[in-house]
C-alpha positions in Angstrom: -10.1 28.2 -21.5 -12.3 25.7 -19.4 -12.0 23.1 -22.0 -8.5 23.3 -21.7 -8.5 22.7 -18.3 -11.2 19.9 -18.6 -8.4 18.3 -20.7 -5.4 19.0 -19.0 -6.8 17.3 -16.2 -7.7 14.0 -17.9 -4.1 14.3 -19.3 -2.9 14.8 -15.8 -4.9 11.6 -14.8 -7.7 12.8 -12.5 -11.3 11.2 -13.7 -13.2 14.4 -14.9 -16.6 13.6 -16.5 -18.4 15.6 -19.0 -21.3 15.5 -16.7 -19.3 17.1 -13.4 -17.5 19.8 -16.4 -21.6 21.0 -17.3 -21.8 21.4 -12.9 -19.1 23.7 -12.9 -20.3 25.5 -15.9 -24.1 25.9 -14.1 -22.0 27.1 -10.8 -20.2 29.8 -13.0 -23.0 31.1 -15.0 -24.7 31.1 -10.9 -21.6 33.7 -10.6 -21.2 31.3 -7.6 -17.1 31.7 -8.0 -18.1 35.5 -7.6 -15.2 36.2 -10.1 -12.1 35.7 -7.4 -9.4 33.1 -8.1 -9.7 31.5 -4.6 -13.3 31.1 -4.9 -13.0 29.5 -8.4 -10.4 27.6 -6.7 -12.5 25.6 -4.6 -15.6 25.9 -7.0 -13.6 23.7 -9.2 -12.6 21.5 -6.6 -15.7 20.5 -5.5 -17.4 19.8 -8.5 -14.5 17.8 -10.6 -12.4 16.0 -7.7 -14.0 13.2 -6.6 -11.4 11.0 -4.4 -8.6 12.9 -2.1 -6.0 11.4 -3.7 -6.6 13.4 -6.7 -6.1 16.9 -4.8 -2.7 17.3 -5.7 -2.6 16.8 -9.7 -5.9 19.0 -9.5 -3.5 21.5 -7.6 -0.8 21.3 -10.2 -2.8 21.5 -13.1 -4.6 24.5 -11.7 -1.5 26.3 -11.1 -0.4 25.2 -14.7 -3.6 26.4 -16.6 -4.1 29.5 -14.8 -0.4 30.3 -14.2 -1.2 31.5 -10.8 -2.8 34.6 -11.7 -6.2 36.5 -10.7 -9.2 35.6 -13.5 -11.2 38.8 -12.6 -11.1 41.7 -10.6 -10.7 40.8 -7.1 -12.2 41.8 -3.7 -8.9 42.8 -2.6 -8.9 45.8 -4.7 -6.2 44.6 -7.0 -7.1 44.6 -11.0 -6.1 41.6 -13.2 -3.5 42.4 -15.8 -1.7 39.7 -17.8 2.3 39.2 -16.9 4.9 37.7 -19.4 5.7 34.5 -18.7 9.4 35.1 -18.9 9.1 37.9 -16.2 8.1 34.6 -13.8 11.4 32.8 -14.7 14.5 32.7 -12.5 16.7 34.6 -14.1 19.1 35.5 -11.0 19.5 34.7 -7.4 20.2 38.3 -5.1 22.2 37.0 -2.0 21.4 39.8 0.7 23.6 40.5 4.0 21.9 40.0 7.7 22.7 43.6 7.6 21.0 44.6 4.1 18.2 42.1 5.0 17.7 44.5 8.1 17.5 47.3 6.2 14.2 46.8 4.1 11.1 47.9 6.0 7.8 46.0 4.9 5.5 48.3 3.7 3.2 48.2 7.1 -0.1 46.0 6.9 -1.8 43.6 4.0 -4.0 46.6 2.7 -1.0 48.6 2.0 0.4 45.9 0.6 -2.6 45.2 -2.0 -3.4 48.8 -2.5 0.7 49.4 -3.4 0.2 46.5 -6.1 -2.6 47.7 -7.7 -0.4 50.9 -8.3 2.6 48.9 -9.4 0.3 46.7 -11.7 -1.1 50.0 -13.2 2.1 51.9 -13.5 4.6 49.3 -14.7 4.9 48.3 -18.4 8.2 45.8 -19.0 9.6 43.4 -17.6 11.9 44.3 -14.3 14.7 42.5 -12.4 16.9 42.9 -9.2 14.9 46.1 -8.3 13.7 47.4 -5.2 10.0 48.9 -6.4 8.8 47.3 -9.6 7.1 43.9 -10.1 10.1 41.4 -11.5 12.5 39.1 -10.0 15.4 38.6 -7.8 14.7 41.6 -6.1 13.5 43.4 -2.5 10.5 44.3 -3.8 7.5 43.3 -2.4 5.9 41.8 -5.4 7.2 39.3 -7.3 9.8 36.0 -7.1 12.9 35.1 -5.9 13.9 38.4 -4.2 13.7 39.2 -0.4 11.2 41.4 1.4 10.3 41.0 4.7 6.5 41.2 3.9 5.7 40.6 -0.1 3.4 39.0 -2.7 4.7 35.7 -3.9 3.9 35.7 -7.5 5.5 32.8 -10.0 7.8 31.5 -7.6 7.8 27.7 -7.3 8.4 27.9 -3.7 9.0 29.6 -0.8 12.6 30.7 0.2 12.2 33.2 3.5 8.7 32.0 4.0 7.9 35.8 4.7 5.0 35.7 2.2 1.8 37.2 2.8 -0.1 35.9 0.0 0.9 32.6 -2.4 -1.5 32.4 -5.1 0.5 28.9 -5.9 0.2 27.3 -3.3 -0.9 23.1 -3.5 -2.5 22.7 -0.4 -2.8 19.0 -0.6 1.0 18.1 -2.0 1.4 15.1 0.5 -2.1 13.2 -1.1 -0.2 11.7 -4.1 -0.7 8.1 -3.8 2.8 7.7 -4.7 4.4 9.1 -1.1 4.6 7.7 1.7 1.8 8.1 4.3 0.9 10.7 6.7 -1.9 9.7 9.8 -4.1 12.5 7.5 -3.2 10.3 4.4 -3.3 6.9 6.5 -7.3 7.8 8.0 -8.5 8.1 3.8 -6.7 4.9 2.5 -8.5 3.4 5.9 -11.8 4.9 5.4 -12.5 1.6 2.6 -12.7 -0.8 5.3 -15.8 -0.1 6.9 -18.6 -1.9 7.5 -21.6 -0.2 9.4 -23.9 -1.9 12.1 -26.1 -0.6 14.7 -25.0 -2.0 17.7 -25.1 -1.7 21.8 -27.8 0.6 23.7 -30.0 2.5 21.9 -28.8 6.2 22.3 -29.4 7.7 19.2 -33.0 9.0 17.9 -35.1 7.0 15.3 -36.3 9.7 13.2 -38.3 8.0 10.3 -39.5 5.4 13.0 -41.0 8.2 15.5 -43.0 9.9 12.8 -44.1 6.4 11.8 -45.0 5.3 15.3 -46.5 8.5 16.2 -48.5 9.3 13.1 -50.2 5.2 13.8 -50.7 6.5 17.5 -51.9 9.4 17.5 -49.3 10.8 20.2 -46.0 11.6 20.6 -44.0 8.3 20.9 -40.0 8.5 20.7 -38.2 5.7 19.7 -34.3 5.3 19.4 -32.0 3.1 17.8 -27.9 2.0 18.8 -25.7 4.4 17.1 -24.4 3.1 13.6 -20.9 2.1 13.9 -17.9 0.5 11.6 -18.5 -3.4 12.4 -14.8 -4.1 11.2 -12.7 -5.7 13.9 -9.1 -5.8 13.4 -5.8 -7.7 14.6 -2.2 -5.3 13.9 0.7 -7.0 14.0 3.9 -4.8 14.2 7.2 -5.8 13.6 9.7 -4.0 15.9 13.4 -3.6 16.3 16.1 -3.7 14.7 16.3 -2.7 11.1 12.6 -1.6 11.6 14.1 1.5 13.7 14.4 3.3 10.2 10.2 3.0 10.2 9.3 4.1 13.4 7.4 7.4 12.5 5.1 5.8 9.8 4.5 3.0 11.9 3.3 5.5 14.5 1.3 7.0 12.4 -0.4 3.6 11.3 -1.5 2.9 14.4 -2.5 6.7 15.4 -5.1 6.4 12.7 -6.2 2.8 12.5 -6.6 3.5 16.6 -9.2 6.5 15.0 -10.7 4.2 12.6 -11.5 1.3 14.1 -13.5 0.9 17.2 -12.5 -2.8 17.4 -8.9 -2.8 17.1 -6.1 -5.5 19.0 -2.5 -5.2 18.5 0.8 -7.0 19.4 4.1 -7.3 18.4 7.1 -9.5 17.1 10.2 -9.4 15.7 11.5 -10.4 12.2 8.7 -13.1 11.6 5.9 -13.9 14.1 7.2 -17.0 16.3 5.4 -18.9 19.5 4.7 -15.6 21.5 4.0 -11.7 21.1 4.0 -9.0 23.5 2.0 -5.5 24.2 4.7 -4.1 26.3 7.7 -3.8 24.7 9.6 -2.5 28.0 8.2 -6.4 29.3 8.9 -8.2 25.9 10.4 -11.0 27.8 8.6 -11.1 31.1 5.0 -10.4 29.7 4.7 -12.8 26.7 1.8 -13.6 25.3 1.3 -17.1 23.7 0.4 -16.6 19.9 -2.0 -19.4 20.3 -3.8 -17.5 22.8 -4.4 -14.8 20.2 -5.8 -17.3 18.0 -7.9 -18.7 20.7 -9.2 -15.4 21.7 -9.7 -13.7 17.9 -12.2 -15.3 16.3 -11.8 -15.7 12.0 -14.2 -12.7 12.1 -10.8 -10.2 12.3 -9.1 -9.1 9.7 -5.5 -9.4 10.2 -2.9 -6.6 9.8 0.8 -7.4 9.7 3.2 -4.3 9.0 6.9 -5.1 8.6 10.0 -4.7 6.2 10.2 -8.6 6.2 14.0 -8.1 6.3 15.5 -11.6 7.9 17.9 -14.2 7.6 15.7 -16.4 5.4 16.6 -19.1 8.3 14.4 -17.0 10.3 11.5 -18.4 7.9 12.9 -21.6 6.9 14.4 -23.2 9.7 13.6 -24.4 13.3 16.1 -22.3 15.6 16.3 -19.8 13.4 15.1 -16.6 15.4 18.0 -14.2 16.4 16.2 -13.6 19.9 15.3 -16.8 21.1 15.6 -20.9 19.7 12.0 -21.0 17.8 11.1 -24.8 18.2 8.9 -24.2 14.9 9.9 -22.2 11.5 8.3 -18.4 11.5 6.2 -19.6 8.1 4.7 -22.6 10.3 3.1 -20.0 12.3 2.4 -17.4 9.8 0.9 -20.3 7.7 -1.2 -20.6 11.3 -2.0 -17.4 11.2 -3.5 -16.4 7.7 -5.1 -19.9 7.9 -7.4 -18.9 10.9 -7.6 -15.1 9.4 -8.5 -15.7 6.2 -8.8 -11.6 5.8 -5.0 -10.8 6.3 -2.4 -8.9 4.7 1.5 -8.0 4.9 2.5 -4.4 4.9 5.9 -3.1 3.8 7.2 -0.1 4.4 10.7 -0.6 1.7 10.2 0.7 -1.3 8.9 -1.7 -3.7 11.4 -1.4 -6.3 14.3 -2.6 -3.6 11.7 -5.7 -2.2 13.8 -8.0 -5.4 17.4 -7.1 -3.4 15.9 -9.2 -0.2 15.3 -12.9 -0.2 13.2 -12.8 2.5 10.6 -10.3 1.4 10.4 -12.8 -1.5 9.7 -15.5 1.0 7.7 -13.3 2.7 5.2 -12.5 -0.1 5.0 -16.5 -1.1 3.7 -16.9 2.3 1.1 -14.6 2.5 -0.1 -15.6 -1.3 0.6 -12.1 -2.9 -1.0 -10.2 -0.4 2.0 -8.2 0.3 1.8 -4.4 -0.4 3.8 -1.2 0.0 3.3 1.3 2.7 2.2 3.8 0.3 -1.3 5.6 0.1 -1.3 3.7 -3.0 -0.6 0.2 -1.6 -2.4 0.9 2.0 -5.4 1.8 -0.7 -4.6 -1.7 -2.6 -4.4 -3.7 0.7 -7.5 -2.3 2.1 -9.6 -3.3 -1.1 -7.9 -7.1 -0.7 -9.3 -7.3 3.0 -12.6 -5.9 1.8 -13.5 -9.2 -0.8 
């Protein structure tokens, strides 16, 4: 059974070693998963799940090896008993009036709930469906899938419908950690996390362990000593594009910057619109009365930054190509003149699109955009934030 699952999850993608199988194996013969599905759960987690972006195939090929179901007798009081397959399967949907909804009392409290499963589990021996007592489907009983019950035991249901469940033994905790989807902050802070550099820096705050033992041992006395607090050295410049057909982007772009704010203690940001020109702004309520001259920026950011730009790149390609081409405002310079500036003096820069990259082929100025900045033009996916991250890293 564990090799299967060792398998299933190289099948599924997720780089399990022999090594990290022969840990879980030690854990288990430790009784450390103390026989309950939840603890095994996590067990497992621990030992074969080495990056976070892994969580959710582990998740699915947990669910799909185990099939959900208790692998010993559980704390609970409930006593594992195999269920046919088939009995999991949607086989009908029971559409319920407000009024017949109303009707079905829960059956009062989570251990009356286990303790009347255990009974059902020992008393029932086919398969049941539409009922109101046995274990089945389509149903108001309590146990089971795709029924209604005000207070139940989801078991083989691949989601929730009322969301009334008291227990999901299904459930993937860490769905949103594909590195296909697009990001959340949680998501964001991970893909992050590989641009760090640590330093010890400013005032000495923090105590110097190793070093007072040292110092004190040669002295003969007590003699303290501290160190500055170790901290990510990465400095950063965000550039956000803004407006326009960027309104469809706002919520991932807040989140962005929610995290990146969390991540880096160094951390500038302006924005512009389209394509960056002679100017950028803070205040986006003062866009045209607090401008700030982009060669300011480059003035006051030394090459030491690594430069952020997020945007859908999604232009008239005059707004690249041409002198006068801005939409806002007459640009006495082309917008790749002063990228061109830009990822000249930051040689640690990259573009960040949040299109899909399969549509990036439709628009003529991502094209241009991703010519410009020499390929270093990724999706705004935990995948290509991951990507983009490594590029600034070199």
């Amino acid at each position: 059974m564990f090799i299967t699952f060792l398998t299933n999850l190289r099948d599924a993608g997720v780089p399990v070693s022999l090594r990290e199988y022969l840990t879980l194996m030690e854990a288990l013969k430790a009784d450390l998963a103390d026989k309950k599905v939840e603890d095994f759960y996590f067990l497992a987690r621990t030992c074969l799940v080495k990056d976070e972006i892994n969580l959710d195939k582990f998740d699915r090929v947990f669910a799909s090896t185990f099939n959900g179901l208790e692998l010993g007798g559980g704390g609970d009081g409930t006593e594992p008993r195999e269920l046919p397959e088939d009995w999991l399967r949607k086989l009908a949907e029971k559409h319920l009036t407000e009024e017949e909804k109303a009707e079905i009392e829960a059956l009062g409290g989570f251990e009356k709930l286990m303790e009347t499963l255990r009974e059902r589990l020992k008393e029932q021996e086919g398969r049941h469906q539409g009922g109101s007592k046995w274990i089945g489907t389509a149903g108001t009983s309590p146990f089971g899938a795709y029924g209604y019950n005000p207070e139940g035991v989801r078991i083989g249901q691949a989601e929730s419908r009322h969301r009334r469940a008291v227990k999901v033994w299904d459930k993937r905790t860490f769905k949103d950690l594909d590195d296909t989807v697009e990001l959340g902050t949680r998501n964001i802070k991970v893909a992050l996390k590989r641009l760090r550099r640590f330093a010890r820096s400013g005032a000495a705050e923090e105590l110097d362990l190793d070093h007072t033992i040292q110092s004190t041992a040669h002295k003969g006395l007590l003699d303290i000593k501290m160190r500055p607090e170790r901290r990510n050295a990465i400095k950063v410049l965000l550039f956000f594009d803004i407006g326009g057909s960027m309104d469809d982007h706002i919520r991932v772009c807040e989140e962005l910057f929610s995290a990146a704010r969390t991540e880096f203690k160094v951390l500038e940001y302006f924005y512009f619109h389209n394509c960056p020109y002679e100017f950028v702004w803070k205040n986006n309520a003062r866009r045209h009365s607090e401008r700030i001259p982009t060669f300011d920026v480059l003035h006051t950011y030394g090459p030491d930054y690594k430069l952020i730009f997020v945007g859908d790149a999604s232009m008239s390609p005059y707004e690249i190509a041409y002198a006068g081409g801005s939409v806002e405002h007459w640009n006495e310079e082309p917008g790749s003149v002063w990228l061109e500036r830009l990822t000249s003096h930051y040689a640690k820069s990259v573009w960040l699109n949040p299109v899909p990259e399969q549509h990036w082929s439709f628009t003529h100025s991502i094209e241009m955009i991703r010519t410009l900045m020499g390929g270093r033009h990724f999706p705004l996916t935990l995948d290509g934030l991951d990507n983009a991250m490594k590029e600034l890293s070199r």
